[in-house]
N, C-alpha and C positions, 0 to 999 in steps of 0.2 A: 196489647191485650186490654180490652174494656174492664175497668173499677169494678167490682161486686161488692154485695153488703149481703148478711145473713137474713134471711124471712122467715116467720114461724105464722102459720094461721092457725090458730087454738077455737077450740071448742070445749066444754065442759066435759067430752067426750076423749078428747087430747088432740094432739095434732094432727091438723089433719094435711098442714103441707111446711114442709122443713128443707131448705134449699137456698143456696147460694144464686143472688139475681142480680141481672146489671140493671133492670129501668123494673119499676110496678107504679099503674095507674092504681090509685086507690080514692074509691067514692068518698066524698066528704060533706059537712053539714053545707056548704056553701059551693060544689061542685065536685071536680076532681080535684085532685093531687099529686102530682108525678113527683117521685122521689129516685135519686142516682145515689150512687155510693157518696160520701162524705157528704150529704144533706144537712143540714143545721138539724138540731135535737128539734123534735115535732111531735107534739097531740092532738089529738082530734077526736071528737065524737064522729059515727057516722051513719046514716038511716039506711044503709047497705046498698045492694046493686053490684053493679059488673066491677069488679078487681082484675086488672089485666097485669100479668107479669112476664117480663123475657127475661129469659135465662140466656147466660154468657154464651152458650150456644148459636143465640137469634130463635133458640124457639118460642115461642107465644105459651101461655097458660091463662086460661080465666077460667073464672070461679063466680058463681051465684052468692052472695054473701050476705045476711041478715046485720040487724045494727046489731053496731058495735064502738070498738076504740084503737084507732090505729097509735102507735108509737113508736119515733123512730131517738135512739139511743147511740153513739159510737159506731155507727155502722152495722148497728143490729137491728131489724123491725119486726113489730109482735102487731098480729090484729086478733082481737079477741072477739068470740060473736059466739050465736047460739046457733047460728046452721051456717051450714057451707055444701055448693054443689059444684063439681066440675064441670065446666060446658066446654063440649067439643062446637069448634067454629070454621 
């Protein structure tokens, strides 16, 4: 069974996605960022764009995401922003 790590996408509104994932692309100041379970601790500023996450599943999710701050913790990651849209692909 594929490593999972915890994902929170926050908004000053709350969360707006909370879910156990094996891989998420996350936009960053100097491109992407692919993070997997046990990834070395990680911050980043980010000027937003496409966030693509698969769930232990294989299913795909993405998300429209405004800047923000990814951070990845223990196998916990939190992206904080001021807007978030789901796109169907």
């Amino acid at each position: 069974m594929e490593k999972t790590y915890s994902l929170e996408i926050l908004t000053p509104r709350g969360k707006l996605f909370s879910d156990e994932v094996a891989h998420s692309l996350v936009p960053a100041e100097d491109g992407f960022v692919g993070v997997l379970a046990n990834h070395a601790s990680y911050v980043t500023s980010s000027p937003g764009g496409r966030f693509k996450v698969r769930l232990p599943s294989g299913e795909t999710r993405t998300f429209q995401v405004g800047q923000g701050f990814f951070r990845f913790l223990k196998n916990h990651a939190t992206f904080l922003t001021q807007s978030v849209e789901s796109k169907t692909l």
